[in-house]
N, C-alpha and C positions, 0 to 999 in steps of 0.2 A: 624597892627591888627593881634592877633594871634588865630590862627584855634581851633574851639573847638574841631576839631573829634581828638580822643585819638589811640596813636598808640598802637598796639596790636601783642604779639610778634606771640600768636597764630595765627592770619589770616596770616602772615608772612611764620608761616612754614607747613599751606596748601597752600599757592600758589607755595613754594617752590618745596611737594610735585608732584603737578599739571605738574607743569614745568620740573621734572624728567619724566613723564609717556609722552617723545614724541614720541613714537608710538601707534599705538592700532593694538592688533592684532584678528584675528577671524577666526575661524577652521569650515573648510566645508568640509563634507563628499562628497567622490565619487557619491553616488548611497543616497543620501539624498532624492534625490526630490521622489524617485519610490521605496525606501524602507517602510515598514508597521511603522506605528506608536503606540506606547503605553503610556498610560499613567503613569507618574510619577508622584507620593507623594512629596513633603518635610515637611522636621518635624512640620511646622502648619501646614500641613492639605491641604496646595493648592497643584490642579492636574496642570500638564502641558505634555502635550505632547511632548515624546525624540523617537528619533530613535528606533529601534528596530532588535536587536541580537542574534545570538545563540551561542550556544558552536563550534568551530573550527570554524568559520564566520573569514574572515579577515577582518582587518578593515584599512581601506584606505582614500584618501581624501587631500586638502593644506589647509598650515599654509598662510594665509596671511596677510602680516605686512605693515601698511599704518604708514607712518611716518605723525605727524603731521604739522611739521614747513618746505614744501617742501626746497630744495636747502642748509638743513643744516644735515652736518655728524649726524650719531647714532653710538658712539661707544660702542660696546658689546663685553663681552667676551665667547659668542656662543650661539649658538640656537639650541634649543630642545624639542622634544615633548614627553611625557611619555603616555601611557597606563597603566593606574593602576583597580586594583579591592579592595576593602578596606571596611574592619568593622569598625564603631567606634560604642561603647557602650555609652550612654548619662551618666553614674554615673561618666564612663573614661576618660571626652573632653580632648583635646589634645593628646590622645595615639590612635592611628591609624592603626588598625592592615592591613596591604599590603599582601595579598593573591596571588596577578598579581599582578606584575612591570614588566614593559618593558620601556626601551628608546632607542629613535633613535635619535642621533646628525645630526640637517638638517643645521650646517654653523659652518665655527670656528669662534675662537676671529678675530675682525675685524671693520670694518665699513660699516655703510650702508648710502649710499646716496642718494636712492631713495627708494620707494614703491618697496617689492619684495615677491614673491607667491612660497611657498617652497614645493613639496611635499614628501607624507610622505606614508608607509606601515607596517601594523602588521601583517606579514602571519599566518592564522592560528590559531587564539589565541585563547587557552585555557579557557573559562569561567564557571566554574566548579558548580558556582552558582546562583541561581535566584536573579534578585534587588530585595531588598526589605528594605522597613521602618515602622517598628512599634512602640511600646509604650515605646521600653527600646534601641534600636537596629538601625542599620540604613545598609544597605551592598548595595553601589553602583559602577557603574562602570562609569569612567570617563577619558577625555584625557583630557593634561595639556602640554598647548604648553607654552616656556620661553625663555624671552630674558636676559641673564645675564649681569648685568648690576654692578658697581663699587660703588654705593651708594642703589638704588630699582632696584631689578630684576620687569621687565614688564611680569604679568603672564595672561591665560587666560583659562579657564574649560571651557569643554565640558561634559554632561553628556549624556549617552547614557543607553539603558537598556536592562537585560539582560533577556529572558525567556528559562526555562530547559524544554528538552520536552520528552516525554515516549510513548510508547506504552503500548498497553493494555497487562495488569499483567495478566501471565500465570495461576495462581490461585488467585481466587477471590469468598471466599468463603462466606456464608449467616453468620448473626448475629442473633443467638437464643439464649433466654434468658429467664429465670424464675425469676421473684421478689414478695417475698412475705413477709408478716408479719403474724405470729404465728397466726393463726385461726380467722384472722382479713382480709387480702387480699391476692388473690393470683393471678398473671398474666402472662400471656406469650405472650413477644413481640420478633418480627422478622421483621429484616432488608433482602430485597434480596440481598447485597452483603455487601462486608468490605472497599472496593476500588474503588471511586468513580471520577470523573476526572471534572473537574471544572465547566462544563457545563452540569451535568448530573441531572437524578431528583431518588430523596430516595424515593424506595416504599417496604413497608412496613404495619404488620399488628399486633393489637394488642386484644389479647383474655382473658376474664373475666373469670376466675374457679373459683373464691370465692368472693364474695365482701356483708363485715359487716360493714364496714363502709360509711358513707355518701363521697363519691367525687361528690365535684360539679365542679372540673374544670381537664382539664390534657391536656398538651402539652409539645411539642418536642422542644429545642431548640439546635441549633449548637452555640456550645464552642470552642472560640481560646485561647488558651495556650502557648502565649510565656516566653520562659526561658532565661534567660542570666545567665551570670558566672559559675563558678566553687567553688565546695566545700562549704565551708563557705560562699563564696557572691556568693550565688544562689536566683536570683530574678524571680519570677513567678506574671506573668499580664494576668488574664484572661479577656477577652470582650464577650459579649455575641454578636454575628452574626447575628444570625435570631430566632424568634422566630412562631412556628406553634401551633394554637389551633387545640387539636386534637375531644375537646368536650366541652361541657360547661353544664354541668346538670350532671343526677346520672346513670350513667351505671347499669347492671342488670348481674348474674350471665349468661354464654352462649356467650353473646353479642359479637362479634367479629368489631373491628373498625380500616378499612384504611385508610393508611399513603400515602401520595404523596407529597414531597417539592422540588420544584424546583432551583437547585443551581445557576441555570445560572446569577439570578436577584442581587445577595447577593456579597459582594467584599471580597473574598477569594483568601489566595495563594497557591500556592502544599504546601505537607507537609515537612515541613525542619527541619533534624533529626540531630543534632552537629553539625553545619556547622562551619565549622576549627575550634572546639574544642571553638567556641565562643557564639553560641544559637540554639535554637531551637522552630520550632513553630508547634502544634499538635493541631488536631480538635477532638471533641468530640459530641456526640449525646447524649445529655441530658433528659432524660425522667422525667418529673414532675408530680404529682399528690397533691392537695389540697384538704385536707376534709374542712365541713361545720366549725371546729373551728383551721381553717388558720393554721393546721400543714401542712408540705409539704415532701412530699417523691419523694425522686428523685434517678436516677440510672443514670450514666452517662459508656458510652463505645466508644472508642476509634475508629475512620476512617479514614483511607487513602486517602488523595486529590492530584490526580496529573496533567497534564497540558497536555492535550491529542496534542500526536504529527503529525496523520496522516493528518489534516488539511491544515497541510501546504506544500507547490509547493515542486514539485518533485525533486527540485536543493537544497530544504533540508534535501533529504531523507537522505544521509550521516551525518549531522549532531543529526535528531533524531535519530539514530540506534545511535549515540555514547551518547547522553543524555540516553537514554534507557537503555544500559547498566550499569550506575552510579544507575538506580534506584533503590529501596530496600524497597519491598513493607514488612510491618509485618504482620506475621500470625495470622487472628482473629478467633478464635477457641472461641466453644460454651463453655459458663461460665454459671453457678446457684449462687447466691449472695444473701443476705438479702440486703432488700432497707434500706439506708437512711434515719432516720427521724428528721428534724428542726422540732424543737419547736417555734421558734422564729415568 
C-alpha cells in the first residue's frame, strides 16, 4: 500500500536550510545589565527597548556561539563582528548607506568543536549621529557578529541606540513676529526663545492690534519636516506633532493671549540638518487662525530642538563636550511677513 503524503522538494530545502544554521550565536554587551535604556522604533511602529550610547562610548562585550549538534565539528572560514552605523532610504531598499564600519576578526578559518565565548572591543567609536526612523528614513546603529561558512554564513544583529548630546547654545534668541492682513487683522506673536531642548516648555504670547474679522478658533501647532534625497528626488513628509488651542471664540482689539506647551509629553527628536548628505528633520511652530467662513491663516517659523546633555553622570561629561561641539544651532532673527491664507 502506497503513502499518500506527497513529496515536496520545498519542505526539503528548508530543512536543508535548518541543518546548515548548526550554531546560534548571541552578542552580549559588557555593561548591558547597568547601562540606560531607550527606546527604539522599527519601521511599523513597534517600540522595543536597546541599549544606550553616545558619541566616543566604547562598545565592548562576547560573541557567544552555541553549537547546536554537541560532539560534531563546525567548519568555518572565520569569525567576525562588525560595528556599523547605516542609512537606508525606504524609495532606495537594498542600498545601504555605512557611515561607521568597523570590524574585528575574533577567529580564523577553522573548526570549532565545542561551544566558544569570544570577545570583542570598539575603542572609542565615533557616532556622529542620532538613531532615528521616520516616514522616508531609517539611521541605525548596529553590531553583526558572523560565522563564515562555505554554503550559509551564520549571522546575528544587534541593535543598539545612539543619542547626540549638547549644551545649552550660547545664543538663544526670542521669536518676534508681525502678521497681518491689509486692514482686516493685525498680530504680534512672541516666542521667548528659538532653541529649545527636548524637555523644555514654549512660552510665549500673543497680542491683537487689529481684528475685523470674525476668529473663532486659533492654535499653535508643532510641525515635523522630514526631507530625504537630493536635487530632483527631494521628498518632503510633514506630521503634525502636537497640536495647542490657544482660544476658541472672538478675541477683541488689545487682548493679549498666553502660550505655554509643554514638550516633554510629545515624541520629538533634536533637529537633524543633512545628515551625511542623506536627510534632514526640522521643527516648526505653526500658528493657525480660522474665521467664522472656515478660511484659515497660518504663519509657520522655524525651532531648534536639541537633546540636553548636562543630565547625564559625570563619566559622560567628555563625551557631551564632544557632541556639543558638532552642534549648530541657526540664527532666528525677528521677521515681519504677510500670513497665509487657505481657502480650502
Amino acid at each position: 500500500m502506497q503513502s499518500s503524503a506527497k513529496y515536496d522538494s520545498r519542505d526539503s530545502l528548508m530543512l536543508d536550510r535548518k541543518s546548515l544554521l548548526s550554531a546560534e550565536i548571541d552578542i552580549v554587551l559588557n555593561d548591558a545589565e547597568t547601562r540606560r535604556k531607550a527606546e527604539h522604533k522599527s519601521e511599523d511602529g513597534r517600540k522595543e527597548k536597546c541599549v544606550l550610547f553616545y558619541d566616543g562610548e566604547t562598545v565592548s562585550g562576547k560573541v557567544n556561539i552555541s553549537l547546536k549538534n554537541p560532539g560534531k565539528r563546525l567548519e568555518h572560514y572565520g569569525i567576525k563582528i562588525e560595528f556599523l552605523g547605516q542609512i537606508e532610504l525606504y524609495y532606495d531598499r537594498g542600498n545601504h548607506h555605512d557611515f561607521v564600519s568597523l570590524v574585528k576578526d575574533l577567529a580564523r578559518p577553522g573548526e570549532l568543536s565545542s561551544s566558544q565565548s569570544l570577545d570583542f572591543e570598539f575603542s572609542h567609536v565615533e557616532k556622529p549621529y542620532e538613531s532615528y526612523t521616520g516616514q522616508n528614513v531609517k539611521l541605525r546603529y548596529f553590531l553583526r557578529a558572523t560565522i563564515s561558512r562555505r554554503l550559509n554564513d551564520i549571522t546575528k544583529e544587534m541593535d543598539i541606540v545612539v543619542h547626540t548630546l549638547c549644551t545649552y547654545p550660547e545664543l538663544n534668541s526670542s521669536i518676534k513676529m508681525e502678521v497681518g492682513i491689509e486692514d482686516c487683522l493685525h498680530i504680534e506673536f512672541e516666542y521667548s526663545k528659538s532653541k529649545y531642548h527636548l524637555k523644555d516648555v514654549i512660552v510665549g504670547k500673543i497680542y491683537f492690534l487689529l481684528v475685523r474679522i470674525k476668529i473663532k478658533h486659533m492654535e499653535v501647532n508643532i510641525i515635523k519636516r522630514e526631507t530625504t534625497g537630493t536635487g530632483p528626488s527631494v521628498y518632503h513628509e510633514n506630521e503634525t506633532i502636537a497640536k495647542y488651542e490657544i482660544m476658541d471664540g472672538a478675541p477683541v482689539r488689545g487682548e493679549s493671549i498666553p502660550i505655554r506647551l509643554f514638550l516633554a509629553g510629545y515624541e520629538l527628536t533634536p533637529t537633524m540638518r543633512d545628515i551625511n548628505k542623506k536627510f534632514s528633520v526640522r521643527y516648526y511652530l505653526n500658528l493657525v487662525l480660522i474665521d467664522e467662513e472656515e478660511r484659515r491663516y497660518f504663519k509657520q517659523q522655524e525651532i531648534t530642538l536639541w537633546r540636553k546633555g548636562d543630565i547625564v553622570k559625570k563619566s559622560m561629561s567628555q563625551q557631551a563636550t564632544i557632541a556639543s561641539q558638532r552642534y549648530e544651532g541657526s540664527k532666528a532673527g525677528s521677521t515681519s511677513a504677510q500670513a497665509n491664507v487657505d481657502n480650502s
